[in-house]
Backbone bond lengths (Angstrom), bond angles and torsions (degrees), N, CA, C in turn:
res aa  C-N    CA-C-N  psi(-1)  N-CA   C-N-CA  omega(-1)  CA-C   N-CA-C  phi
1 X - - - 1.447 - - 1.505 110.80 -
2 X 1.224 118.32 148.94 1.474 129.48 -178.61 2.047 111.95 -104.48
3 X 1.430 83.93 138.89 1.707 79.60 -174.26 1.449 116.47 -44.47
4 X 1.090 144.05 -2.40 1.607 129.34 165.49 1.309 131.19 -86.19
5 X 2.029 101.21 15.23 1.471 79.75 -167.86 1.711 120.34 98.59
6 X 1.070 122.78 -37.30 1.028 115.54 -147.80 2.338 96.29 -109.43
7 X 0.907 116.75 140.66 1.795 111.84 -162.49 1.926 86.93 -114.58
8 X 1.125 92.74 166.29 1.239 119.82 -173.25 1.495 119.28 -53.27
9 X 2.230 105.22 -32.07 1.206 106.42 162.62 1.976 125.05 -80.45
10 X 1.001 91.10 -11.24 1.382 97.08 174.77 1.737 112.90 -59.96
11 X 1.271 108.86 -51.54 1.295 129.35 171.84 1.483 109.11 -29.38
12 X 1.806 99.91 -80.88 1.513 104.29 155.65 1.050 158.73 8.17
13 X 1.505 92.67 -81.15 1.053 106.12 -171.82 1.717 106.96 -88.54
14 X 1.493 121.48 -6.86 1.554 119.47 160.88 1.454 108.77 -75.85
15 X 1.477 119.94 -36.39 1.416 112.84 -173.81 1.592 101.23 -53.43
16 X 1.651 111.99 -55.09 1.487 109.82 -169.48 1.526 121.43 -45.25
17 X 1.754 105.99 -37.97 1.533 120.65 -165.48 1.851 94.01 -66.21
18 X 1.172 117.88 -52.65 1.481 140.77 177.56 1.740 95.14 -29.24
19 X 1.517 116.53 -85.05 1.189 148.03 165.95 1.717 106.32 -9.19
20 X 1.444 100.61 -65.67 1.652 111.91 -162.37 1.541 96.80 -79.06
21 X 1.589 122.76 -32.98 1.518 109.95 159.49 1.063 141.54 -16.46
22 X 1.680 88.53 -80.60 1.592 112.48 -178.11 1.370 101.56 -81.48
23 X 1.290 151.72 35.75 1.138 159.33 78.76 1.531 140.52 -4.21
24 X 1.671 90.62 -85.60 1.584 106.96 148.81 1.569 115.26 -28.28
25 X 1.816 101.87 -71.28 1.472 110.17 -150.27 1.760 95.50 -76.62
26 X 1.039 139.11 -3.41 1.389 129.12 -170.56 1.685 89.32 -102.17
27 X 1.495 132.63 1.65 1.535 139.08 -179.27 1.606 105.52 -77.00
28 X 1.635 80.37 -54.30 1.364 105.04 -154.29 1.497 109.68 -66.54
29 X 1.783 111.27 -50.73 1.158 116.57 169.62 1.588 107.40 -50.60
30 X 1.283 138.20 -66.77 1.747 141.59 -176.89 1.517 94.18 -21.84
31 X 1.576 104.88 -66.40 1.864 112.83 -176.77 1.398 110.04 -41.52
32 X 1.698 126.68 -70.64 1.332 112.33 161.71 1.414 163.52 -40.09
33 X 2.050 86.37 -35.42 1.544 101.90 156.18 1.795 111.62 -53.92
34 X 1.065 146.53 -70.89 1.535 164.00 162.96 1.053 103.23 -18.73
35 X 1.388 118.70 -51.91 1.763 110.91 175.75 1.338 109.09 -65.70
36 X 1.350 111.59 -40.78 1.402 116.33 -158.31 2.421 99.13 -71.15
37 X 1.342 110.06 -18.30 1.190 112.04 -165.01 1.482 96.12 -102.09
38 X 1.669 96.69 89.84 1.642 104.98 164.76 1.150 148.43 -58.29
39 X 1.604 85.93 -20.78 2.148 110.12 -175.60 1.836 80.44 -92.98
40 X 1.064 147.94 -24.14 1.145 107.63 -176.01 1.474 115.56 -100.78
41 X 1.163 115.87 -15.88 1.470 122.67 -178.94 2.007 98.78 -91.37
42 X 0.774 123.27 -2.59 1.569 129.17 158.42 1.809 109.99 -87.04
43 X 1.531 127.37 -28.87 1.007 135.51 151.10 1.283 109.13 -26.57
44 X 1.485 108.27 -97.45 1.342 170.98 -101.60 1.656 83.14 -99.35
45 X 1.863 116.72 -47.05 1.452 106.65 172.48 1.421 100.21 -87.86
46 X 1.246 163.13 6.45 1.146 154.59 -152.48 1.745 88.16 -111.22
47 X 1.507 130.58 -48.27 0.965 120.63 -157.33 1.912 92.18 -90.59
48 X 1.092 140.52 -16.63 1.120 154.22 157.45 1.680 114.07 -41.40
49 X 1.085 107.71 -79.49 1.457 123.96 145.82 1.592 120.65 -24.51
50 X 1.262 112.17 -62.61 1.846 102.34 171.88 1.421 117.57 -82.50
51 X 1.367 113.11 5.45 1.826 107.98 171.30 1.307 88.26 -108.66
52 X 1.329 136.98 13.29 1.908 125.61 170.63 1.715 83.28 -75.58
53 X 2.171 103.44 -62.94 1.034 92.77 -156.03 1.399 137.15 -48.80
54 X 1.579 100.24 -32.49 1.305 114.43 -173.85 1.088 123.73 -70.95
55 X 1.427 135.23 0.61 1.350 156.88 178.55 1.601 104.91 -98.94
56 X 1.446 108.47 -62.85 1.370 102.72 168.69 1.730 121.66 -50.30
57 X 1.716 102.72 -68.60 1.899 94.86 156.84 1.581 126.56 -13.05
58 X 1.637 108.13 -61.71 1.568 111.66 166.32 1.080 125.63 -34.13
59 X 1.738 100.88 -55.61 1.611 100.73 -166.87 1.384 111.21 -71.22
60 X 1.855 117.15 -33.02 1.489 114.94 -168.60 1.358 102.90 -70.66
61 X 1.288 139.75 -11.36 1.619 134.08 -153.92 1.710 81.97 -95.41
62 X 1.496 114.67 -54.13 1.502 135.28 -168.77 1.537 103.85 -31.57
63 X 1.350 101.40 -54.10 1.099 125.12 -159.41 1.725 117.65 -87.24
64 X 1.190 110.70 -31.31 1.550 118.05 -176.76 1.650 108.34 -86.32
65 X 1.492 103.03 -12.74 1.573 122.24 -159.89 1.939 92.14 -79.77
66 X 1.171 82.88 -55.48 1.604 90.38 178.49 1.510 127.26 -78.86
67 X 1.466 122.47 -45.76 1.451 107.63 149.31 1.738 117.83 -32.23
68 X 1.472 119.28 -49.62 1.405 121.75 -158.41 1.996 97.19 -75.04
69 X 1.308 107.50 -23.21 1.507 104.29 -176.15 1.872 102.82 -77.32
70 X 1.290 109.09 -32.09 1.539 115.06 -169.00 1.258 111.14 -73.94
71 X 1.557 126.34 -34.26 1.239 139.29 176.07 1.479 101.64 -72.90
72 X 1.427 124.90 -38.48 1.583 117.71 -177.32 1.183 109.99 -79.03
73 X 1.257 129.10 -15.62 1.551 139.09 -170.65 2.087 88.49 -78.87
74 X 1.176 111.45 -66.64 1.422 122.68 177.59 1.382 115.83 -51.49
75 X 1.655 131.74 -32.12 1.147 135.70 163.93 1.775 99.07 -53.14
76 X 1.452 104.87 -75.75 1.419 123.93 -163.16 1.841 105.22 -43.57
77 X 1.644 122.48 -30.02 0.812 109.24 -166.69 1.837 104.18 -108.16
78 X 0.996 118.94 19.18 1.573 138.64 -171.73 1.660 115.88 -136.10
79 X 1.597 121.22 50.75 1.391 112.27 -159.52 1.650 114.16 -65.51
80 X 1.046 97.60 -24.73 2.001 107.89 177.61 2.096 99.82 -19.04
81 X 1.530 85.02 -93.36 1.397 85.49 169.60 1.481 138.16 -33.93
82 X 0.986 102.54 -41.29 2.016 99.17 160.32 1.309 113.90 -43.65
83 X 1.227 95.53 -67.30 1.772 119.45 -155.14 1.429 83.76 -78.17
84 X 1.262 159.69 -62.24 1.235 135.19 -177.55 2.068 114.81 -34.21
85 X 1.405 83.70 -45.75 1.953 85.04 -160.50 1.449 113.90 -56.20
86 X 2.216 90.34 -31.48 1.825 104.15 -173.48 1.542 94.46 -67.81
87 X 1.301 120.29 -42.03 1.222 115.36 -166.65 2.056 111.43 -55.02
88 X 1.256 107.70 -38.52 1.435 115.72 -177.17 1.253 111.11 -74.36
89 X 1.396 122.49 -39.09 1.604 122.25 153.37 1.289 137.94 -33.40
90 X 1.623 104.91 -40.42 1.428 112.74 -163.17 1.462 96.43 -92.66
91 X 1.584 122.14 -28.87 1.214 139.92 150.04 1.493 125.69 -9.13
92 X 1.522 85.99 -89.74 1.655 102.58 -179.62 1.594 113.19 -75.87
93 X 1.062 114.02 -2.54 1.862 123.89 168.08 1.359 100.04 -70.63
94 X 1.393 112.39 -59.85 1.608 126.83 -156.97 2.157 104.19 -58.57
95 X 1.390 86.27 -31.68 1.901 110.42 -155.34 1.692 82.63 -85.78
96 X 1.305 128.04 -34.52 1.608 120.74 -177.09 0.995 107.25 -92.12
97 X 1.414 144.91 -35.01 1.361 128.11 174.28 1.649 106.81 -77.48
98 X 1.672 136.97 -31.83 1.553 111.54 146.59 1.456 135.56 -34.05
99 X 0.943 117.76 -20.79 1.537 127.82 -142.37 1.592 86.02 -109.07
100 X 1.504 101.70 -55.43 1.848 103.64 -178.43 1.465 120.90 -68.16
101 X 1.965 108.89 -17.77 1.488 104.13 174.20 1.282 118.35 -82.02
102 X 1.659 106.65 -20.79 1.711 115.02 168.41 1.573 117.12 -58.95
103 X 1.162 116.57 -19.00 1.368 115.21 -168.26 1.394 110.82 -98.22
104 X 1.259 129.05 -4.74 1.467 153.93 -153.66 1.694 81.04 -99.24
């Protein structure tokens, strides 16, 4: 022991308290540095932001993919409507090439 009283663990156990400080404070500062870095935390939401979209994108493709299969399932099982539209096609083909031999 040293004349103040004070033993060898005393020592110690301030070095440790010392230690876990500048610990803390080298945390704390990292945390502040990061706030303080606007271009990267403007990054950091930018790339945040295009994996929303790209998730959302997912879902709309997900989603339009299968409406578009349910409607073809309902086409495929309802031919009227087809064969009506081919029928109006072949129609208005037939009615434009009259129209273009009149002009000849």
């Amino acid at each position: 022991m040293t004349g103040n009283g004070r033993g060898r663990g005393d020592t110690d156990a301030l070095r440790e308290e010392i230690r876990r400080t500048r610990v803390e404070l080298g945390e704390t500062m990292e945390a502040l540095a990061a706030k303080a870095d606007v271009k990267k935390r403007l990054k950091s939401s930018t790339e945040q932001a295009k994996e929303r979209m790209r998730e959302q994108a997912a879902l709309t493709v997900a989603r339009v993919r299968g409406q578009a299969r349910q409607r073809g399932e309902r086409v495929r099982g309802n031919a009227v409507p087809f064969a009506a539209l081919a029928a109006g096609a072949l129609a208005a083909a037939v009615v434009l090439m009259i129209v273009r031999g009149r002009r000849r």
